[in-house]
C-alpha positions as CSV (number, residue, x, y, z in Angstrom):
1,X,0.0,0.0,0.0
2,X,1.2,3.5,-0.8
3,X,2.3,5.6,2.0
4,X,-0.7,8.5,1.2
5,X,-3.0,5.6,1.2
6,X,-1.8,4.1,4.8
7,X,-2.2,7.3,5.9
8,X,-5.4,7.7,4.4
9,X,-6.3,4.6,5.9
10,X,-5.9,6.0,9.7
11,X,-7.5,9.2,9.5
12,X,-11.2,7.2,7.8
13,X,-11.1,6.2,11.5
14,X,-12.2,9.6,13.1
15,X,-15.0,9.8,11.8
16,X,-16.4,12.2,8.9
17,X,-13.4,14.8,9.1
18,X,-11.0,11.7,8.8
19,X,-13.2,10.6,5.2
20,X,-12.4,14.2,4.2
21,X,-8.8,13.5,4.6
22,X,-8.9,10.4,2.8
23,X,-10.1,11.8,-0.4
24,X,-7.7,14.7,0.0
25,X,-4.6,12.4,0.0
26,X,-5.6,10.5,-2.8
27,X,-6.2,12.7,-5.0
28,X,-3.6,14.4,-4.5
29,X,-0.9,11.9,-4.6
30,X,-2.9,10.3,-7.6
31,X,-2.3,6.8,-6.1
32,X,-4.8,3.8,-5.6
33,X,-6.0,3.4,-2.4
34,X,-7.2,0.1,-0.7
35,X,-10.0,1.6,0.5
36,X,-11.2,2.4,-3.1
37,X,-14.1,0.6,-4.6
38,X,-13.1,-1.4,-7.6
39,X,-14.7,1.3,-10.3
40,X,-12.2,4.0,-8.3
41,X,-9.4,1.8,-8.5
42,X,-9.7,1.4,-12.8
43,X,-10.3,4.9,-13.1
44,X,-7.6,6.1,-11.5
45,X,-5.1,3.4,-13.1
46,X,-6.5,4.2,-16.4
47,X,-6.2,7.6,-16.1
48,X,-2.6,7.7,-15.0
49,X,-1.5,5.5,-17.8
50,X,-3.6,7.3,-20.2
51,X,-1.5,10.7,-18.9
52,X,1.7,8.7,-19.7
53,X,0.7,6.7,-22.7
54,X,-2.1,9.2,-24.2
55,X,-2.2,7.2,-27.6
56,X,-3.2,3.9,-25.4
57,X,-6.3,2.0,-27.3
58,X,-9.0,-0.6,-25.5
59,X,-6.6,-3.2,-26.7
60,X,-3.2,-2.0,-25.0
61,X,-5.4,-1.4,-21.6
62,X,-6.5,-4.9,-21.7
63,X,-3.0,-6.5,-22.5
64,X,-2.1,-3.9,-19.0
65,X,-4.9,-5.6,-16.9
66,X,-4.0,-8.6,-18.4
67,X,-0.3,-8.7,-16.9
68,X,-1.7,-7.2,-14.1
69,X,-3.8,-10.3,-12.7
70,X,-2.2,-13.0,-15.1
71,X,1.6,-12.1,-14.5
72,X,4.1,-12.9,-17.2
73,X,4.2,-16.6,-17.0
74,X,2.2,-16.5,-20.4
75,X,5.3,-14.6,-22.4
76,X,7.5,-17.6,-21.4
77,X,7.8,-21.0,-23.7
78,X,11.0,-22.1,-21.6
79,X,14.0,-20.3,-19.8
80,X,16.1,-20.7,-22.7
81,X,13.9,-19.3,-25.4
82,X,13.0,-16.5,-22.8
83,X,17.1,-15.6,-23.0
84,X,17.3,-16.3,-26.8
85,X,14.0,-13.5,-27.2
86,X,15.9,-10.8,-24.9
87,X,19.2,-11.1,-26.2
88,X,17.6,-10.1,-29.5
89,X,15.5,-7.4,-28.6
90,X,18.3,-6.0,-26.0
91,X,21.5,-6.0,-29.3
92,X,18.6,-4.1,-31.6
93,X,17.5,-1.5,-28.9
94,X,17.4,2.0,-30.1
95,X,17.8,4.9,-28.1
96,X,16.0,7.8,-30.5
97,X,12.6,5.9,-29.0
98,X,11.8,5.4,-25.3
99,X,14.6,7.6,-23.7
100,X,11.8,9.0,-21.9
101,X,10.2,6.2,-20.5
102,X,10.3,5.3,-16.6
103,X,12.7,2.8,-15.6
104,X,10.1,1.3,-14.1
105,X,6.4,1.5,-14.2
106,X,4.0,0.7,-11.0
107,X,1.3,-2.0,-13.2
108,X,0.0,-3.3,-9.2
109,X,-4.0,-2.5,-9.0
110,X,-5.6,-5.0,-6.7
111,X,-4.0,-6.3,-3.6
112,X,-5.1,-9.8,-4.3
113,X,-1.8,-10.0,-6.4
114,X,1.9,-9.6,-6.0
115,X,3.2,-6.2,-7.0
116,X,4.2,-5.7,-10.2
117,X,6.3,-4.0,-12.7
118,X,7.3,-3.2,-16.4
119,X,11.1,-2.7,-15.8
120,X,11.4,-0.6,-19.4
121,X,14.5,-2.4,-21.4
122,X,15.6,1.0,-23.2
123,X,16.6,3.0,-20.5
124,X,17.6,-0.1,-18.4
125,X,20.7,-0.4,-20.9
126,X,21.0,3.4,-20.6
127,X,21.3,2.9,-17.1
128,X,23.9,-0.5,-17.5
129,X,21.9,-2.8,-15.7
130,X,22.8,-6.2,-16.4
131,X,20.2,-8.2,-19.3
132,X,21.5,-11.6,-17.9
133,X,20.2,-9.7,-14.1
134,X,16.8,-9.1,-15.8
135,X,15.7,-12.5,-17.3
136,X,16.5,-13.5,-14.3
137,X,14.3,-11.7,-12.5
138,X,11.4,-11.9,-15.2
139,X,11.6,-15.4,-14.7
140,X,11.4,-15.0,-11.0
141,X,8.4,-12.9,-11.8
142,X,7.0,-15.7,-14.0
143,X,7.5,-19.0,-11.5
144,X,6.4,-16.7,-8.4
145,X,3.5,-15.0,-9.9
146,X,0.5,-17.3,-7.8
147,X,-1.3,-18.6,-10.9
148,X,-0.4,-20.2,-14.1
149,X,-2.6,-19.1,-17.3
150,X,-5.9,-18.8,-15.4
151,X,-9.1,-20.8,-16.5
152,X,-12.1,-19.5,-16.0
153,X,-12.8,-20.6,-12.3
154,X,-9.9,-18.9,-11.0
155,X,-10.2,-16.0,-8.7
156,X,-7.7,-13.6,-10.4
157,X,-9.2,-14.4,-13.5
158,X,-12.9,-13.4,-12.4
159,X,-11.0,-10.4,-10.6
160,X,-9.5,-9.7,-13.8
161,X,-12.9,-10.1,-15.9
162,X,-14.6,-8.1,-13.2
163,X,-12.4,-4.8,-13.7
164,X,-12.6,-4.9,-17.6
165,X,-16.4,-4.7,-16.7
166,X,-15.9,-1.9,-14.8
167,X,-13.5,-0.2,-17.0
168,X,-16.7,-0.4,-19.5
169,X,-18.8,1.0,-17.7
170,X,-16.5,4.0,-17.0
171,X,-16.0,4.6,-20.6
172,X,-19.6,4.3,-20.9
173,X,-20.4,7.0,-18.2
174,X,-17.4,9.5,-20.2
175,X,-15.3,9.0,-16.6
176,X,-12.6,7.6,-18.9
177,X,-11.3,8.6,-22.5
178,X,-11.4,5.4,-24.4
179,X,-13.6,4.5,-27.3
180,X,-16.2,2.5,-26.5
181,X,-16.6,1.0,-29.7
182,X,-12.7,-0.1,-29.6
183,X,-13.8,-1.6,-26.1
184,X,-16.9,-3.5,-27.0
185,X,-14.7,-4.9,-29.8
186,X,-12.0,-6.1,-27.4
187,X,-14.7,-7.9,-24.9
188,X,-16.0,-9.9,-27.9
189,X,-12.6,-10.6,-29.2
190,X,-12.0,-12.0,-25.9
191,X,-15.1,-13.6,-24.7
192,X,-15.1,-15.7,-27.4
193,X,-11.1,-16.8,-26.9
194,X,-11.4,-17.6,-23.7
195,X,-10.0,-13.9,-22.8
196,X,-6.6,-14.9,-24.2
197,X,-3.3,-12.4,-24.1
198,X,-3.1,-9.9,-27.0
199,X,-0.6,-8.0,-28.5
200,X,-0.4,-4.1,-28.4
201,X,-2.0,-1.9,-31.1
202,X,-0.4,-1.1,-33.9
203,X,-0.5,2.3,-32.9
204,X,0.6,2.0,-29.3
205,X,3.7,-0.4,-30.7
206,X,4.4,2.9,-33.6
207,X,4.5,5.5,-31.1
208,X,6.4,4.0,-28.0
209,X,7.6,1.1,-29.6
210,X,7.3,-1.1,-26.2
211,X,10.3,-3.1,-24.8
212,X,10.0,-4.4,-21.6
213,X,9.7,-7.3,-19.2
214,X,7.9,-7.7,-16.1
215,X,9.3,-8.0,-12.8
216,X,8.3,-9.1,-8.7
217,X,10.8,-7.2,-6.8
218,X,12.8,-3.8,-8.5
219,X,15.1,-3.5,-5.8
220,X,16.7,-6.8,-7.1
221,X,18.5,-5.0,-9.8
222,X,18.0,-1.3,-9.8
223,X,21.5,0.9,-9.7
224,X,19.6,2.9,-6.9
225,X,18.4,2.3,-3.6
226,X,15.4,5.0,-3.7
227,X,12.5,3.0,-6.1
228,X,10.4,4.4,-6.9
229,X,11.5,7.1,-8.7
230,X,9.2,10.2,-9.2
């Protein structure tokens, strides 16, 4: 939990003047709260990677979600194809494109999963941290994660279904600036797959041409001590 939201979380105890304090703190440090409802929570996480990723499409916010409650376990055949599919991405890395990407990005929502990050691989090799340090700790992400692909009994799965419902009905309502035909065209997609991993959009992979893997624990292999960064 985020510091603003602990602190958030005391003062809901005295009384009506505490709930006032609450909303305060999270909306000013623009974090999710635990105390949030579910709808809160997928507005606010939208909205924040919308302000970072502005060309973002229905499709690239599911394949977010998706990591978020499914982990990465799904992006990995075997440990040594993982290594074979990073050592060629991380030798044709640019650096015209993504130099002003995060490090890291926060993709945690729901605290009935791990935290979780995108640890961005563009400036990661501006910064000289290690590849063979991050398949190693993507694969740590992918084995530790608490499910494998998720049928459709699953609790993170119907946790994961459940906020792509409520990320429709925000888009619906206006709260969120996504098209809702782009949406209702994802949920079929996926309903009738078995709500499967997608790629990115074409558009998202033109514009911020995504390299990244997902990681458990960035204090692992970060060159810093003070994650996260601002």
């Amino acid at each position: 939990m985020k510091l603003a939201c602990a602190e958030a979380h005391a003062t809901k105890k005295h009384g009506q003047n505490g709930r006032a304090t609450y909303w305060n703190q999270c909306v000013r440090s623009d974090t999710i709260c635990a105390m949030d409802t579910p709808r809160e929570k997928i507005i606010t996480f939208v909205r924040n990677t919308l302000a970072r990723y502005p060309l973002s499409t229905s499709r690239d916010i599911y394949k977010l979600l998706y990591q978020s409650y499914h982990g990465a376990e799904h992006a990995i055949s075997d440990d040594a194809e993982a290594r074979r599919w990073l050592d060629k991405e991380w030798s044709g890395l640019g650096s015209s494109k993504g130099t002003k990407l995060q490090l890291i990005e926060d993709i945690h929502i729901d605290e009935i999963t791990p935290e979780l990050y995108r640890l961005n691989l563009v400036p990661a090799k501006l910064a000289g941290i290690n590849p063979g340090i991050i398949l190693e700790e993507f694969l740590r992400a992918a084995s530790e994660f608490p499910t494998a692909y998720p049928g459709p009994d699953n609790d993170l799965h119907l946790a994961f279904t459940d906020v792509w419902s409520n990320l429709g009905n925000a888009i619906e309502s206006g709260e969120i600036g996504l098209m809702l035909d782009d949406y209702r065209e994802i949920t079929s997609l996926a309903e009738s797959n078995d709500w499967p991993a997608i790629h990115h959009s074409g558009v998202y992979r033109e514009n911020y041409r995504p390299h990244y893997r997902l990681i458990i624990n960035p204090s692992r292999i970060l060159p810093f001590s003070d994650f996260p960064p601002e």
